[in-house]
Structure formats: structure tokens, C-alpha cells
MILO-237772 format. One line per 3 residues: their letters; for each residue x, y, z of C-alpha. Coordinates in nm, 3 decimals, padded with zeros to 5 digits, always signed. Each point is the difference from the previous one (the first is absolute). Layout:
<nodes>
A	X/Y/Z  ... .
</nodes>
This chain:
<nodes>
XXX	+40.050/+06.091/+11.586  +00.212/+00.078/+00.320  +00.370/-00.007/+00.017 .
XXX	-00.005/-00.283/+00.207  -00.198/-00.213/-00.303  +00.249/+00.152/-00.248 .
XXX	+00.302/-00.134/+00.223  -00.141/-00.283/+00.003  -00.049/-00.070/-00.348 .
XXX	+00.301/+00.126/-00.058  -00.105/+00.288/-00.195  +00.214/+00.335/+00.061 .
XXX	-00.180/+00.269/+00.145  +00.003/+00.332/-00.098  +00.278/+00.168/+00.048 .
XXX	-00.068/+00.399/+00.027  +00.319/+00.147/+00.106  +00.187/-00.189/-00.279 .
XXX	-00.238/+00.088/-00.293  -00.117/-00.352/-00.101  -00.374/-00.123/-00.016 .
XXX	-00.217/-00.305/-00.031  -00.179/+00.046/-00.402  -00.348/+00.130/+00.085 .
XXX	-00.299/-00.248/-00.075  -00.132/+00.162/-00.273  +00.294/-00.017/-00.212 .
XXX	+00.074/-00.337/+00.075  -00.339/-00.092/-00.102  +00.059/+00.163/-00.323 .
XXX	+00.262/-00.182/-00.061  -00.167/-00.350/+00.035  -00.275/+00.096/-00.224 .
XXX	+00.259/+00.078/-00.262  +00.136/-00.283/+00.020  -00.318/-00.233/-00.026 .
XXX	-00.110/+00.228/-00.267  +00.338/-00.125/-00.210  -00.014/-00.358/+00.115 .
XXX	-00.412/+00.009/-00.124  +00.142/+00.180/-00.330  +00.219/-00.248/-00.095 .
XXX	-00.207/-00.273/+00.079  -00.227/+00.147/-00.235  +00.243/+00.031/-00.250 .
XXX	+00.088/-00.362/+00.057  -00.362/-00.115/-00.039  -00.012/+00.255/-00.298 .
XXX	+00.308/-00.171/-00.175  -00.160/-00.329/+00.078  -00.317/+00.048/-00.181 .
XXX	+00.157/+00.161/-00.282  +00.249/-00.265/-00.012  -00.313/-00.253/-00.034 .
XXX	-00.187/+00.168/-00.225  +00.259/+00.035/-00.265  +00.143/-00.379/+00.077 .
XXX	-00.449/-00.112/-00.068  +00.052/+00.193/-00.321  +00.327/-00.139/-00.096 .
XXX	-00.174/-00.389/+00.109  -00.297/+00.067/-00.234  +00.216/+00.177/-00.264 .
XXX	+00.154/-00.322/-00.006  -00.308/-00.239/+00.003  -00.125/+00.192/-00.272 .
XXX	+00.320/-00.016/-00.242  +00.019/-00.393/+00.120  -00.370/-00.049/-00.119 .
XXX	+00.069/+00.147/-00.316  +00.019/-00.221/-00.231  +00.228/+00.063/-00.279 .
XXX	-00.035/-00.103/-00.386  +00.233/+00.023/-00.302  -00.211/+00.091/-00.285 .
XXX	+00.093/-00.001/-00.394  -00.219/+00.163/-00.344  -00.118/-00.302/-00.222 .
XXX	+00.222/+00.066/-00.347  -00.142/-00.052/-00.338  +00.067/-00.289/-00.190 .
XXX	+00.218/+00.106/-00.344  -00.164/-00.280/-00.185  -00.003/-00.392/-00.030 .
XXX	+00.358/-00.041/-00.037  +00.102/-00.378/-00.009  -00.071/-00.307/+00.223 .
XXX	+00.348/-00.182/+00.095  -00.122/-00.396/+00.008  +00.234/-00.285/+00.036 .
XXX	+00.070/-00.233/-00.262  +00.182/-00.302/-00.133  +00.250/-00.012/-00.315 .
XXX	-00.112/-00.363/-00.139  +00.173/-00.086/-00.371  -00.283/+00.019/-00.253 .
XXX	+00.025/-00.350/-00.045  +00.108/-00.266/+00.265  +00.038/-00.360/+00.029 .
XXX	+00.127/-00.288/+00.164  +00.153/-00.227/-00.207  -00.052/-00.392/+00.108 .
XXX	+00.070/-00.316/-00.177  -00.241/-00.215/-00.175  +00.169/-00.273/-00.021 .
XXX	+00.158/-00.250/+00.329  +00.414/+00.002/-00.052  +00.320/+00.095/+00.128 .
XXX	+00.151/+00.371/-00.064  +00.300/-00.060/-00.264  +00.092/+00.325/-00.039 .
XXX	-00.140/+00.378/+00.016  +00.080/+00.301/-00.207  -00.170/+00.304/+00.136 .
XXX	+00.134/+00.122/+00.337  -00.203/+00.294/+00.249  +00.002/+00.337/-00.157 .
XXX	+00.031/-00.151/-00.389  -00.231/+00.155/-00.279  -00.071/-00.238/-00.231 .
XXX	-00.264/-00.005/-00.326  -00.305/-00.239/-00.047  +00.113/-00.364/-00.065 .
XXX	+00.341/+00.056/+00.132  +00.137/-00.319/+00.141  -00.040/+00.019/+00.397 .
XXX	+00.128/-00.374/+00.072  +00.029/-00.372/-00.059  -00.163/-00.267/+00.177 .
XXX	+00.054/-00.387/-00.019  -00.288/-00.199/+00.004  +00.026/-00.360/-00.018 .
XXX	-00.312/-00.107/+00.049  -00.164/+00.209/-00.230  +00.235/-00.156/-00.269 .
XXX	-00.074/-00.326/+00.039  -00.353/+00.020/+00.045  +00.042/+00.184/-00.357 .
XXX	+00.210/-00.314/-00.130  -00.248/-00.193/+00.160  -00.309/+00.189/-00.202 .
XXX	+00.156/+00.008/-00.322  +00.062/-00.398/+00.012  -00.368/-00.020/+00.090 .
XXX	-00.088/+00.212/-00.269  +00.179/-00.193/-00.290  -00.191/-00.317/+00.167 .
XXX	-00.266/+00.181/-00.059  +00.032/+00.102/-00.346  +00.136/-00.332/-00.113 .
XXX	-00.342/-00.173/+00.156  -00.192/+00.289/-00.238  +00.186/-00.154/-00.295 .
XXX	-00.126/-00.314/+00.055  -00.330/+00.039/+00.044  -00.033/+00.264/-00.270 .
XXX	+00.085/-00.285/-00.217  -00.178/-00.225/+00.175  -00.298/+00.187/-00.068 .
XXX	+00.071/+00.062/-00.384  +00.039/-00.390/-00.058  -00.361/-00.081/+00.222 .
XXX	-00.199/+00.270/-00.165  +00.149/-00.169/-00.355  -00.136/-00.338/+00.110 .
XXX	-00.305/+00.135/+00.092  -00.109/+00.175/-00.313  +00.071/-00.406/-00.165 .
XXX	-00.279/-00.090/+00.315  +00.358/-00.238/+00.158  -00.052/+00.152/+00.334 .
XXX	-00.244/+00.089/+00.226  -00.102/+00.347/+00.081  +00.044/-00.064/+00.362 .
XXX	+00.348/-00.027/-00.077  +00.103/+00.263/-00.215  -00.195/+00.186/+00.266 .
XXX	+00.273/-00.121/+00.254  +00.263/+00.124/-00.225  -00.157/+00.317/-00.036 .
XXX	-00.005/+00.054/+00.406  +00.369/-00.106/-00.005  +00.149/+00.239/-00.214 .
XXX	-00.218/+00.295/+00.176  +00.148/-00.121/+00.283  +00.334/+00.042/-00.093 .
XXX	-00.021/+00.325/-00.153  -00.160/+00.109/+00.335  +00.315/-00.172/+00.184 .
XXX	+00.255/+00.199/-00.224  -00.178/+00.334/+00.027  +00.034/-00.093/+00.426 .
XXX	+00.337/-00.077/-00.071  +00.069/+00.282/-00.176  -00.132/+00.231/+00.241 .
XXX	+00.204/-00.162/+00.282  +00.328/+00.053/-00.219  -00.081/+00.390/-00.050 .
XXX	-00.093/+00.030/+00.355  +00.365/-00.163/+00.057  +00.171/+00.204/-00.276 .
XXX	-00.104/+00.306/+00.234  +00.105/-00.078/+00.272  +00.319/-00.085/-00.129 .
XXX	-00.003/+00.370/-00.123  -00.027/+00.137/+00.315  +00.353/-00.113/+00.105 .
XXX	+00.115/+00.326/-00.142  -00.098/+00.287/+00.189  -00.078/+00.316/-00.177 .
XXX	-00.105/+00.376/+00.050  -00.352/+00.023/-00.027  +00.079/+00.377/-00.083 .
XXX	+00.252/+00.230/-00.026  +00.084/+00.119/+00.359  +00.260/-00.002/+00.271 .
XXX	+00.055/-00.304/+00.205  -00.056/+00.113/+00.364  +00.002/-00.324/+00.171 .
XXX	+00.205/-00.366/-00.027  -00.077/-00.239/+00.242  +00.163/-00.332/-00.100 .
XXX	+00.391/-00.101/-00.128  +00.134/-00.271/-00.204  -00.140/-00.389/+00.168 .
XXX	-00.303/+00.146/+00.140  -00.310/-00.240/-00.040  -00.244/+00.207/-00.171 .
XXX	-00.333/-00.097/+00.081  -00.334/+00.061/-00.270  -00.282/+00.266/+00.082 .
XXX	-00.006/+00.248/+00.229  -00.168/-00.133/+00.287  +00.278/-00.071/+00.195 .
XXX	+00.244/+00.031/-00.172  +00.231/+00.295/+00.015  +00.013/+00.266/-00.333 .
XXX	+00.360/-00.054/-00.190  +00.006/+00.364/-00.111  -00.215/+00.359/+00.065 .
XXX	-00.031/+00.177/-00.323  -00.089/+00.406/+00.009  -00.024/+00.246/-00.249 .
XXX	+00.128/+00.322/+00.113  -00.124/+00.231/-00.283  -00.247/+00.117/+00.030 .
XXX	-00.099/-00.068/+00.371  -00.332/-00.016/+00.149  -00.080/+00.180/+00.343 .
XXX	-00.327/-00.156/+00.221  -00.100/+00.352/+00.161  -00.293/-00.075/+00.310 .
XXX	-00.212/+00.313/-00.088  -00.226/+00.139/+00.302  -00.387/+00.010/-00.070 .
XXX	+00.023/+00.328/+00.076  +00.225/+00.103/-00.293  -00.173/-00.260/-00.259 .
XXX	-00.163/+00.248/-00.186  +00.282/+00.152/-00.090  +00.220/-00.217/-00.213 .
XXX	-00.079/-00.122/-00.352  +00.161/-00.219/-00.244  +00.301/+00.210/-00.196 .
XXX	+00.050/+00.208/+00.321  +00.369/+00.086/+00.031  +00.146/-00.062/+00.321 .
XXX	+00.363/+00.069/+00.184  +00.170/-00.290/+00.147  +00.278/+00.082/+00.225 .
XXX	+00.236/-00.180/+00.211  +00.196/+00.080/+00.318  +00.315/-00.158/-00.121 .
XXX	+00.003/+00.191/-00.297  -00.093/+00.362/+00.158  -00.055/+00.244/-00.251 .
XXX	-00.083/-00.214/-00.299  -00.314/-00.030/-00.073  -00.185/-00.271/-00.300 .
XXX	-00.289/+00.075/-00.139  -00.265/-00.285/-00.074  -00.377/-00.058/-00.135 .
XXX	-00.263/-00.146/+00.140  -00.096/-00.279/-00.184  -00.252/-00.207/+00.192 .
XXX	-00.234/+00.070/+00.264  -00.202/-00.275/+00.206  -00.348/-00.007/-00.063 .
XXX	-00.130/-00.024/+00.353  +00.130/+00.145/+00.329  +00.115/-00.280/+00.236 .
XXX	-00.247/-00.046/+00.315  +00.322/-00.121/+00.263  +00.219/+00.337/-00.051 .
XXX	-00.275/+00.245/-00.222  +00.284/+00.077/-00.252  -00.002/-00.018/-00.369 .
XXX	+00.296/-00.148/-00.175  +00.155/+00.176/-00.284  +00.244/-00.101/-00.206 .
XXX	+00.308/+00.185/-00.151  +00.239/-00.038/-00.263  +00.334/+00.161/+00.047 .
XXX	+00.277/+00.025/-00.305  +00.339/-00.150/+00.144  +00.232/-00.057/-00.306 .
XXX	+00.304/+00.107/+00.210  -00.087/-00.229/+00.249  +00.046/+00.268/+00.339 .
XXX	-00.354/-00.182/+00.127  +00.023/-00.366/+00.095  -00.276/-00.204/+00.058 .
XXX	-00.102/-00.102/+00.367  +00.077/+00.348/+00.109  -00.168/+00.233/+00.240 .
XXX	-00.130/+00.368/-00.176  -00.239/+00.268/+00.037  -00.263/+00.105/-00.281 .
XXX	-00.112/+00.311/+00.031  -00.395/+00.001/-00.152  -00.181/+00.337/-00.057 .
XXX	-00.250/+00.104/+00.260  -00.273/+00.128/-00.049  -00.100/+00.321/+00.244 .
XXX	-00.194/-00.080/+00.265  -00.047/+00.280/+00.207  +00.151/+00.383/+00.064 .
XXX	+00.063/-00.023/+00.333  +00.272/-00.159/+00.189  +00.084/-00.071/+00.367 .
XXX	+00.266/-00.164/+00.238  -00.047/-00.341/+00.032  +00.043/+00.027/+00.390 .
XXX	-00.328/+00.250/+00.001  -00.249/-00.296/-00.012  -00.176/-00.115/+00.271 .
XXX	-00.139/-00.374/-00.018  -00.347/+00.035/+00.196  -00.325/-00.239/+00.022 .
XXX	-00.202/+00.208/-00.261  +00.267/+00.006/-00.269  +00.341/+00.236/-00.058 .
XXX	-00.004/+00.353/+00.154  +00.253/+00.294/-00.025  -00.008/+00.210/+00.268 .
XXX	-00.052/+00.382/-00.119  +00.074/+00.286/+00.255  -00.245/+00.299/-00.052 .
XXX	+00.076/+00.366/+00.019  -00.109/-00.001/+00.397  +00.264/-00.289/+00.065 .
XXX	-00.285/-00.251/+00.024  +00.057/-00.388/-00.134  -00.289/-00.106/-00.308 .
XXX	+00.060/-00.357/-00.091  -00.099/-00.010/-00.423  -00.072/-00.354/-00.127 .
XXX	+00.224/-00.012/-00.323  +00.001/-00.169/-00.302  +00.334/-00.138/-00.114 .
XXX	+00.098/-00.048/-00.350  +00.329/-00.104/+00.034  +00.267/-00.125/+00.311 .
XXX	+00.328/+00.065/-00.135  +00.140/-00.100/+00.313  +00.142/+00.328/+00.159 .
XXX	-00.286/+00.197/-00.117  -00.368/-00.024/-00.114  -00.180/+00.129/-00.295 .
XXX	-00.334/+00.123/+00.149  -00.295/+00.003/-00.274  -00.251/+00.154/+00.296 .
XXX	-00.082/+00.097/+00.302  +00.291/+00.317/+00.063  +00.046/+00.307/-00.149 .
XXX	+00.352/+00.189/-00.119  -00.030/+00.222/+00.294  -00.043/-00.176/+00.258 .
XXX	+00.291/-00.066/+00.262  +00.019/-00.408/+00.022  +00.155/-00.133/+00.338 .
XXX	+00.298/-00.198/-00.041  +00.076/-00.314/+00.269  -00.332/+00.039/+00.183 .
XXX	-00.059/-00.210/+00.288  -00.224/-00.203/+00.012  -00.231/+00.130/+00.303 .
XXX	-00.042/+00.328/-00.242  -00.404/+00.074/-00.023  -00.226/+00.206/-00.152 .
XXX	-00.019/+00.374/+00.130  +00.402/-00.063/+00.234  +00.120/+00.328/+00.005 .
XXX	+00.406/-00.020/-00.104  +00.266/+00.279/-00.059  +00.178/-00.012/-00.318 .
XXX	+00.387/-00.043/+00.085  +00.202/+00.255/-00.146  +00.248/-00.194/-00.246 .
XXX	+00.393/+00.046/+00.154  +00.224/+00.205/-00.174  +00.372/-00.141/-00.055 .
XXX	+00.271/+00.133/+00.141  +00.098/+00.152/-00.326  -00.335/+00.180/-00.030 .
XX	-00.020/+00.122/+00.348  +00.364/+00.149/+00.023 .
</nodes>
């Protein structure tokens, strides 16, 4: 390039006299491939870091996708049963004899004696009832009855005098006949009559009402005026008599613990009112036949009460001997409900999911006595859901320490 182009451009020639040069093309070369060898270096450090950078955020992304398709199970050990223990049933205190106490006879309530809560012995007076009309048809019976017997009188004698004239052939046979018919007659009309006066006589007994037994009255329904109505069709009960020693409790026993209760059984009978205390009864009775609506056997109990802490009507639990049904026993949240019958789901040693068909003996509600179908050793899943399968393949959660454990 001439001196004229480098004026031109601008460029400064070169200078001899005052010791300054143009850079030679060689070294100005050098320099340029430097510098593209840097800018091509850290590009490939940027495409490097790049790749690196994707290749460890794939692995975190399926690190991820794995741990999210995990599933997770909480497992638990079946425990052995320590025996048949007792079966808590509900039950009903009833008085070992009760009865409503109604009037037999039509009359107005005078006056009562016996008030709610009142013990009383058989053939106490309970009240007095006025009854009118039973009185008068008893006035009315015995006057018919006196008729009666006075008519017997007569033809008694009647009868004496014809059968006299009839052995001295003055009367007919056809007549002393007649006699004989009449005085029949009228011993047939005073046994009527004096039928109708007992039957009158009792009912004027009933005015007093008494204790059929010695009990506590737990019920009055009428006061003093009240029109007291015979029967008890309709008619509302005067009094509720109960005795309260001993008591009977009605126990509904499950078919499935039938077998194990027999007659002289002792049983505990407990109360949540009275916690702590605890009665001790017999059973006494025990149905014949297990009822076909709720498959439970009633059974009958006898309880002691002379202090009188028990009161009849009230709500208790008896707690009846059970018999052992199986060893093993599980959660009651481990059972699955499927189409071919209840499964527990069982996780193997290679984390893989085996639903067992089980047998159960007994659902205590929280948990399950098992009679078949799983083994001590084997780890039972707990809440499974409900997609779980045959052969899944789930990680056993490790159970969380507390705070207190892990400091």
C-alpha cells in the first residue's frame, strides 16, 4: 500500500526518522487468531456448561419422577391375641318382676296411698275407688237372689205336699211331674243368682287397690276424682309396680359368641355412672333358638341389688366371656372390601403387594381377629387405597421420630 492510500485512509505512515512503525502483518495476524481461539474456547465452555447443566437437571427430573411414582405404605406386625378376654354387650336393668297395675272395676279415684318411688309389700293398700254402679247392681243381685230363694221355698213344699197326694193316687202324675220341673227350676235360678252375686261381690273387691307383690312403685298416673275406667284396653295403668332385687338384664348375644355362654355363667355388669363398681350376676336363662331378624341369642341375667345402686330401666354393659377365636390380630383399617371377599394387603420382602383372602373370626371394631389367611411375620399394609393390586411395587415409609427422639 502506497503513502498516498495510507493518507487517504487515514492511516499514519511510517515514520523512520522518528522511530515509530506500522505492526508488521504477521504479528497482527497472530493476534487475531488468539483472539478467535479465546472467543471459540469460551463458547465451548459455554456449550460445555450447557450440556452439563442439562444432564444433571434430566437426572434431577427423573430422580424426581421416580420418588413421585413411589408409592409409599405404612406397614404394622399382626400381634397375638392373649386369650378370649370378655365381650362388652349392651343391656337393660328391668326389675325381676314388673307390672302395671289397672283397675277392674269402673269408678272414681277416692283416694291413693302409694306415691312414685314407695316400696311397699304384697297386699299393701295402693288406693280407693268409688263405684256406684257396681253397688247397686250388687243391691240389685242380692234382692234378686232372696226372690229367688223365697220362690225355692215354695215349690220345695209344693213338691213335698204333691208327691204326698200322689202316693194316696189324689193327683195325677202329670202334675206332680210339673212340680217336680218347678222346683229344679228354681234351684237352677238361685245357683244363677248366686253366681251373679259372687261375680258382683268381686268386683266390689276390686275397689281397693293392692300390691300384687312386694316392690317399688315406679309409676302413678291418676289423682284423687279421676274416672277410672275397667281393663286395660284403653284405659290408662293406675300404678307401675317393679321389684328392684334382684334385677333381670335382657343381654342380645351375637351368634357368633353363642357357644360360649351357659346357664350359671357369672357375668360383670357395669355401668358408666357408677365407674369403677362393678356387680356381678348369673346367667339364669338362655333362649332356646337364635332370632332370624338380628341372629342373636338372648340371655338372661340375674344381678343381686339389695342396696339398691342399680335401678331398673337403666342402660349397662355385661361383659360375657369369649371364647378365643383366633391368634392373630390386625388393624381394623387394614381390610380391603373387594368382589371376591375380604383381602389384607401383605408387602413381601422385595416390596411387592400379595392380596391374602382372610378369614375373620371376630370385628371388634378397631381391629380384627384373623383365624386364616396371614402369618405373624408378615408386614400388613395399613390405609391401603383402594387401586392397590396384586404384584404394585411400594416402599415401606420409615415411621417419624418425635421431636423428643430425634433431638
Amino acid at each position: 500500500m502506497t503513502e498516498k492510500t495510507h493518507a487517504s485512509l487515514a492511516i499514519p505512515s511510517r515514520d523512520t526518522e522518528g522511530g515509530h512503525a506500522l505492526p508488521s502483518r504477521h504479528r497482527e495476524w497472530k493476534r487475531a487468531k488468539i483472539a478467535v481461539w479465546i472467543v471459540l474456547a469460551l463458547l465451548a465452555i459455554g456449550a460445555l456448561r450447557t450440556v452439563i447443566a442439562n444432564v444433571l437437571q434430566n437426572r434431577t427430573v427423573e430422580a424426581t419422577t421416580r420418588q413421585n411414582a413411589a408409592q409409599y405404605v405404612n406397614v404394622v406386625s399382626p400381634t397375638q391375641t392373649d386369650g378370649g378376654g370378655n365381650t362388652l354387650l349392651p343391656g337393660t336393668l328391668r326389675g325381676y318382676v314388673e307390672s302395671p297395675i289397672y283397675a277392674r272395676s269402673t269408678g272414681y279415684l277416692l283416694h291413693w296411698y302409694a306415691d312414685i318411688g314407695a316400696r311397699v309389700k304384697q297386699g299393701q293398700l295402693l288406693a280407693d275407688l268409688d263405684t256406684p254402679e257396681v253397688d247397686q247392681e250388687l243391691a240389685q243381685a242380692l234382692a234378686q237372689r232372696q226372690q229367688t230363694s223365697s220362690s225355692l221355698g215354695l215349690a220345695k213344699s209344693s213338691l213335698e205336699r204333691w208327691q204326698q197326694l200322689r202316693q194316696r193316687d189324689a193327683v195325677s202324675q202329670q202334675e206332680l211331674d210339673e212340680r217336680q220341673s218347678t222346683y229344679t227350676q228354681d234351684v237352677a235360678n238361685l245357683a244363677a243368682a248366686d253366681a251373679n252375686v259372687k261375680r258382683l261381690q268381686q268386683l266390689e273387691s276390686f275397689k281397693r287397690i293392692v300390691a300384687p307383690f312386694a316392690g317399688v312403685v315406679t309409676q302413678r298416673n291418676v289423682d284423687v276424682g279421676d274416672l277410672i275406667d275397667a281393663g286395660s284396653g284403653t284405659s290408662r295403668a293406675l300404678f307401675a309396680l317393679a321389684q328392684s332385687d334382684p334385677l333381670r338384664v335382657y343381654v342380645q348375644l351375637p351368634q357368633a359368641y353363642a357357644q360360649n355362654v351357659s346357664v350359671n355363667q357369672q357375668v360383670v355388669v357395669t355401668q358408666a355412672e357408677l365407674p369403677g363398681q362393678q356387680f356381678h350376676g348369673t346367667i339364669t336363662h338362655i333362649s332356646g333358638a337364635i332370632d332370624v331378624a338380628t341372629r342373636s341369642l338372648q340371655v338372661e341375667v340375674t344381678l343381686p341389688n339389695p342396696d339398691d345402686k342399680l335401678r331398673p330401666g337403666a342402660y349397662v354393659q355385661v361383659a360375657v366371656p369369649a371364647a378365643l377365636h383366633a391368634k392373630l390380630m390386625v388393624p381394623g383399617n387394614a381390610l380391603l372390601f373387594r368382589a371376591e371377599g375380604p383381602r389384607i394387603a401383605v408387602v413381601d420382602a422385595q416390596g411387592n403387594v400379595q392380596l391374602h383372602k382372610v378369614v375373620i373370626a371376630q370385628d371388634l371394631g378397631q381391629s380384627l381377629e384373623i383365624e386364616s389367611g396371614i402369618a405373624a411375620n408378615d408386614k400388613v399394609i395399613i390405609n391401603p387405597s383402594d387401586s392397590i393390586a396384586d404384584g404394585d411395587h411400594v416402599q415401606i415409609a420409615q415411621p417419624q421420630k418425635n421431636a423428643k427422639g430425634a433431638s
